[in-house]
N, C-alpha and C positions, 0 to 999 in steps of 0.2 A: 601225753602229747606235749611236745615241746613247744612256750610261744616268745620262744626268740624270732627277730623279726629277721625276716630272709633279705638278703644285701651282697655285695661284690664281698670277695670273701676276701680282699684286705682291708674291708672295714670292721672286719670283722676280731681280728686281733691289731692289735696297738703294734705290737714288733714288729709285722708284715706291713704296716701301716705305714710305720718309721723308716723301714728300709726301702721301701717305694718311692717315700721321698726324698731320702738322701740319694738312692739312685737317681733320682729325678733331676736332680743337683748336681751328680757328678755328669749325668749325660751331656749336660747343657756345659757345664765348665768345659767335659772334654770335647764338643763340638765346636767351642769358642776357644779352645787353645788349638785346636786341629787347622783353624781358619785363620788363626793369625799366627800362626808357625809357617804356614801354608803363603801366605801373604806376603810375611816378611823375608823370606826364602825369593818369593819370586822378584818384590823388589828389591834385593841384595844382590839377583842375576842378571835384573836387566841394569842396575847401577854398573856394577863388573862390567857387564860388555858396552854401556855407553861409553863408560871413563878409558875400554881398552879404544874402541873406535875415535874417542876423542884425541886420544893418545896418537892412534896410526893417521889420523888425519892432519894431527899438527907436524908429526914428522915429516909427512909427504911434502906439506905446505913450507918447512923450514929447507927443504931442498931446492925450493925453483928459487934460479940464479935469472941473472941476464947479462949477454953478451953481444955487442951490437945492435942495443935495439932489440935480439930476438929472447924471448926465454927458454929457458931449457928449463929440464927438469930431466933428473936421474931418480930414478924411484929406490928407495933404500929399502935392503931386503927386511931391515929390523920391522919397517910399516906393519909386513904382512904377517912375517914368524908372532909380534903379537898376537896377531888374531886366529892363530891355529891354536892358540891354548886354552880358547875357550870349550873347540870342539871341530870334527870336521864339518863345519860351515860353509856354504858358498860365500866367496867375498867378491866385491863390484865395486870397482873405483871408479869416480871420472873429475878431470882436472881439466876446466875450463877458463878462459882468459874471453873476456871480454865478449862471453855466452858463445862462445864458440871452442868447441873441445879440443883439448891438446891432443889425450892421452884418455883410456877409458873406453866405459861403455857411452856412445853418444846418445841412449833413451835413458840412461840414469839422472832422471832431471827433478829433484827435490822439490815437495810443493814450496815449501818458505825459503827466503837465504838470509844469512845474517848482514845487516845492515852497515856494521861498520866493520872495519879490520879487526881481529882477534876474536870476535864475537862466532858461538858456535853455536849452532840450529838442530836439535835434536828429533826426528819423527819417526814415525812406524809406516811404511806403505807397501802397497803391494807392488812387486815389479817380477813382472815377465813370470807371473803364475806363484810366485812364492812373496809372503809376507817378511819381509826385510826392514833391519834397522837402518838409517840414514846417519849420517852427520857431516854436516855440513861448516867447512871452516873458509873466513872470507881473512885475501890478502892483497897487501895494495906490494907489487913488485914494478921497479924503475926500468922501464923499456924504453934505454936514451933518454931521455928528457921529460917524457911522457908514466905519470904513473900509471900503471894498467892493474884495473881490481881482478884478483884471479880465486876460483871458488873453487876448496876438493871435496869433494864428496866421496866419503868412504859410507857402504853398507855391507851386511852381512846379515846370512837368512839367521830365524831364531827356535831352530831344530832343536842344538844345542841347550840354551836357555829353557825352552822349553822340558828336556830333557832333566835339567838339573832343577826345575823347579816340580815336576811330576815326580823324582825319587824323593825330594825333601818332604813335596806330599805324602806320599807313600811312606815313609818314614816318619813323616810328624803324626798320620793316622793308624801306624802301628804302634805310637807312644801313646796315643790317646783313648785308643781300647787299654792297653795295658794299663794306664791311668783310671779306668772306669771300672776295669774290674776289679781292681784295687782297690780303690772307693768305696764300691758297693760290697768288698767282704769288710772294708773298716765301720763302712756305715752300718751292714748286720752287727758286726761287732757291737758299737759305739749301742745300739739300738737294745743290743742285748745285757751291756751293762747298765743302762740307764736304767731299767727296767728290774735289773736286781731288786731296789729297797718293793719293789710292786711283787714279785714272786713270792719273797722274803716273810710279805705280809699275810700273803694269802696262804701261804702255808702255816702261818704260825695261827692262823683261825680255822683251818681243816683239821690240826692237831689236836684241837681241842673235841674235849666228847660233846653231846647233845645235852647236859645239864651243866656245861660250864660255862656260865654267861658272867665270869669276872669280866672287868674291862682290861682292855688291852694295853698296857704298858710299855709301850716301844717308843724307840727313836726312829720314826719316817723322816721323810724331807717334806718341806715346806704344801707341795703339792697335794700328798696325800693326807696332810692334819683334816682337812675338812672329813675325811673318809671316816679317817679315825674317828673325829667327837663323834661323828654321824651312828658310826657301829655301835661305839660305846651305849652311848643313849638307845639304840634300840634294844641291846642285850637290857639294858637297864629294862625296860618296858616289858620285853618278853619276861625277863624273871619274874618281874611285878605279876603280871598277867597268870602264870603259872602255880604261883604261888596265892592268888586269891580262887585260881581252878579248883586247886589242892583241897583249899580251906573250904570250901562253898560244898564240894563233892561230899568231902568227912562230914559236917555238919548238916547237909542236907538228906544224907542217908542215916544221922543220928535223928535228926529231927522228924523221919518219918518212922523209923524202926520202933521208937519210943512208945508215941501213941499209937500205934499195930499192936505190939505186945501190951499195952493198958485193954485195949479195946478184945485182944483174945481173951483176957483173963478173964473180963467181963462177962465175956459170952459163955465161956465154960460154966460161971457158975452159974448163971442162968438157967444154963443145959441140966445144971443139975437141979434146978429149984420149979423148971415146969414139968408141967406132965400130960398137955397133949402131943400129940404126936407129929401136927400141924409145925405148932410151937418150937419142936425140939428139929423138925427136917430144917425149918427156916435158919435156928440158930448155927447147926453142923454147915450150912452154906456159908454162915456170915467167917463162921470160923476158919472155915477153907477158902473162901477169898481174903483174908487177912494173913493165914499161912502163905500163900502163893503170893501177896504183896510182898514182904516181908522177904519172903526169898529173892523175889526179882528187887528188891533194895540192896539186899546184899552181894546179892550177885551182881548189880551192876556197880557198887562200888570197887569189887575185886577187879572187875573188868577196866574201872578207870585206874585203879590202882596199878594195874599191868601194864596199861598203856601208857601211862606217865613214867613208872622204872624201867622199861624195858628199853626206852632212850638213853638211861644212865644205868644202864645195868651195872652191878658192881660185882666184883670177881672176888670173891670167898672160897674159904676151900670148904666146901663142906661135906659131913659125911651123909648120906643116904641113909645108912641105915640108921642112925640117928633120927632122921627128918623123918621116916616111917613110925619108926617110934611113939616119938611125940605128935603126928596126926591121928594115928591110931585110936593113941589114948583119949588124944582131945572128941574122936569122935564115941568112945564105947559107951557113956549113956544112952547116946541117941538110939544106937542098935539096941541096946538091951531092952529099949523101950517095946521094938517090936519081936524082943528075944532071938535076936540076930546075932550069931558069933564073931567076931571078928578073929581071925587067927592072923599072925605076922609072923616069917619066915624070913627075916632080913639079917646076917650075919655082916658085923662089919671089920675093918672099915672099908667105905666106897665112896671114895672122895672125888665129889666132882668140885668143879671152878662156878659161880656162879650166885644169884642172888636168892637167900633162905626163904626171903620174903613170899618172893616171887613162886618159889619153886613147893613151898608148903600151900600156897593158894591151887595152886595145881592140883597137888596131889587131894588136897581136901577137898575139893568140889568132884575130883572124879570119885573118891571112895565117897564123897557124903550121894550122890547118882547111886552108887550101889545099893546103899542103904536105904534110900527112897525108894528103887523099883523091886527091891528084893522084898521076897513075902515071908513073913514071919514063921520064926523056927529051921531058915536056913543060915547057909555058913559063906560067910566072907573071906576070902585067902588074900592075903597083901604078901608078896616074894620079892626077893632081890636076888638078882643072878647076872652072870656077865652075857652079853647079847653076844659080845663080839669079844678079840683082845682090846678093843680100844674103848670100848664103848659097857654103862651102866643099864640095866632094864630091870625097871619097878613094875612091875605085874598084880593088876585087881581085878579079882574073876569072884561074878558073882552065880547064884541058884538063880537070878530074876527070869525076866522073859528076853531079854537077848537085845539083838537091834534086830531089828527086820530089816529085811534086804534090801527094798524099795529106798529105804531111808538111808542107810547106811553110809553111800555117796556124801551125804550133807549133812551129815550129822555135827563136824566140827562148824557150820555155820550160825551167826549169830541167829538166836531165839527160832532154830531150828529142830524141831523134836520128832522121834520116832512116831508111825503110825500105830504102832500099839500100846502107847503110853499116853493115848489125850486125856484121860481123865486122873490121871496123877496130877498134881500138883508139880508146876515144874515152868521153868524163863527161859531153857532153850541156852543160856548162855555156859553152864557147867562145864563142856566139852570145848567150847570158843575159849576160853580162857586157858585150857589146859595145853590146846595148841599153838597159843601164841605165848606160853610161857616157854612150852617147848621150842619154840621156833627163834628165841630170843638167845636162847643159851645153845643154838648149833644143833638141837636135837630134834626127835622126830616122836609122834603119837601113833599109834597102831591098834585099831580096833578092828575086833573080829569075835565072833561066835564059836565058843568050843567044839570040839567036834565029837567028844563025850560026855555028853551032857547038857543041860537048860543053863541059863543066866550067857551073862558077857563076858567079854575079857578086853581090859583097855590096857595097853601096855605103853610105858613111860620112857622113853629110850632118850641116854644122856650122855655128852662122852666123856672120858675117864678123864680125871687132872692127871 
């Protein structure tokens, strides 16, 4: 069960993390270049159309004459033709002299005016249902004797304006998605290579096997050194650690094995120096719970032995029929003790990949099981044959009493033993060891009961180098 702690799942990775933010950055950049493109667009528009109004109003104004006393005015067409290029806008003049209208509309009446001559009055107001610009230009014209201040007010609606300020939107908001999305595949980018020397690292520690705890000698950046010492010093620890397991395990299974085997010697000769019968049942007990210590020592030192190599397993080529061989051999005392044949049938070579160590503990604990449940004056067969084209099978069939059915399911579990075998001598781990040796090197165990005949058959399957 995994206890990573449950979270939004871009906290979850750094890169997802990084480009959330730097999206986050570009969103905001391009909503503020969106607004001030947007901004300066509209007041670029309404500049344009005050300076053309101001333009058409002073022309207007640069035309009233006076003759007699009266003024005139002729409206020059250039006034107007400016303000058709901003856009087709409604335009509204009115030219008044002394608040009473020449010329014009007579409701066009400016909230402000400007105060002195040349001075120009700029607003926004609504007239006659539509929102229109004003400008307002004041002039003093000589009517005979008398100056007379005369005011034009030019406006025009701001459809137009409006117009050009909504496409420069529209168009500053189609630069500024294009801008984000840009962003945010530089910002994945940008995210992605920052994160190199980090990938870099963690690969160069998954490549390594389960017994290599050298430290790690790379060039990080500044950020990840603290990681570094960190790993370092722990590999240092676990080795440390590992290595006094090692030591503690060896010595503590010498250290019992030792006085076991003092203490059996003991007792045999005892067995043979008394002579009631009392005396001699007690001794044969002390002597078979010292046998059965002694095995569960050794047996559990192969056991930790398996389990510490089988992380650094080393890849050898070896032959099988070799490794049969020499287990064989190393076991034929012990059979002849109970005039137990061993016969070996292994033709070589049959070269698998794989650790000697590891793979002679296997095979020894299952043939030393045969020889413990077999009963004296039967025959042991050890074979090598091909299982498959790819694949080795080591085969040990004995005369004993078989596995029983009941059991057979669990028999590779630790210190798990057949129901017909409780009063043998026996840890249970013989068969655990030989599966996780198997299991280390790719391959598989297969137990089964002959079908011609008493005793077992434990089959060793491995695959070919």
């Amino acid at each position: 069960m995994s206890n990573a702690v449950a979270g939004p799942f871009w906290w979850r990775s750094i890169g997802q993390r990084l480009t959330i933010l730097l999206a986050g950055i570009a969103a905001v950049l391009a909503i503020l270049s969106w607004w001030m493109v947007t901004s300066f667009a509209r007041e670029a528009a309404e500049r344009t159309q005050d300076n053309v109004l101001v333009a058409s109003a002073t022309s207007i104004a640069e035309a009233l004459r006076s003759e007699q006393g009266t003024i005139l005015l002729e409206l020059p067409y250039s006034a107007f033709a400016m303000l058709d290029a901003i856009g087709e806008d409604r335009v509204f003049y009115r030219v008044a002299a002394n608040g009473e209208t020449l010329t014009g509309y007579d409701d066009l009446i400016p909230p402000n005016t400007p105060e002195r001559p040349g001075e120009v009055a700029v607003r926004t107001i609504d007239f006659r249902g539509d929102q229109v610009r004003t400008v307002t230009v004041r002039r003093t014209v000589l009517a005979g004797q008398q100056p007379v201040p005369v005011l034009v007010t030019v406006a025009q609606t701001r459809t137009g304006v409006e117009a050009i300020g909504s496409g420069l939107s529209q168009t500053a908001a189609g630069l500024s998605v294009a801008l984000f999305v840009f962003a945010v595949g530089l910002g994945a980018f940008a995210a992605g290579n920052a994160l190199k020397p980090l990938n870099s690292f963690a690969q160069a520690v998954t490549r390594r096997g389960p017994a290599d705890l050298r430290p790690l000698r790379r060039k990080v950046p500044d950020e990840l050194s603290p990681l570094l010492v960190a790993l370092n010093r722990l590999m240092d620890r676990l080795g440390q650690s590992i290595r006094r397991s090692e030591e503690f395990i060896a010595e503590a299974a010498h250290r019992v094995r030792t006085p076991l085997a003092t203490v059996r010697a003991q007792a045999e000769l005892a067995l043979h120096t008394v002579e009631k019968d009392t005396e001699k049942q007690m001794l044969r007990r002390i002597i078979r719970a010292v046998d059965e210590s002694s095995r569960s020592a050794s047996q559990l030192l192969d056991h930790a032995t398996v389990s510490f190599r089988a992380d650094a397993l080393a890849q050898e080529q070896i032959d099988l029929a070799d490794l049969a061989a020499r287990v064989t051999s190393g076991l034929q005392p012990t059979a002849e003790m109970k005039d137990i044949a061993l016969e070996l049938d292994a033709k070589g070579p049959a070269f698998v990949l794989g650790d000697a160590i590891l793979l002679e503990s296997a095979l020894r604990n299952v043939l030393d099981n045969s020889v413990k449940y077999s009963p004296a004056e039967t025959e042991i067969t050890v074979t090598l044959d091909r299982a498959d084209p790819s694949n080795w099978r080591l085969v040990v069939r004995d005369q004993g009493r078989g596995f029983s059915a009941d059991s057979l399911p669990d028999l590779t579990t630790r210190f798990k033993r057949g129901s017909n075998v409780a009063q043998v001598v026996g840890s249970g781990l013989g068969l655990t060891i030989a599966e996780e040796v198997l299991d280390a090197h790719g391959g598989r165990i297969e137990l089964t009961n002959p079908k011609n005949g008493a005793g077992a058959c434990v089959s060793l399957i491995l695959p070919a180098a």
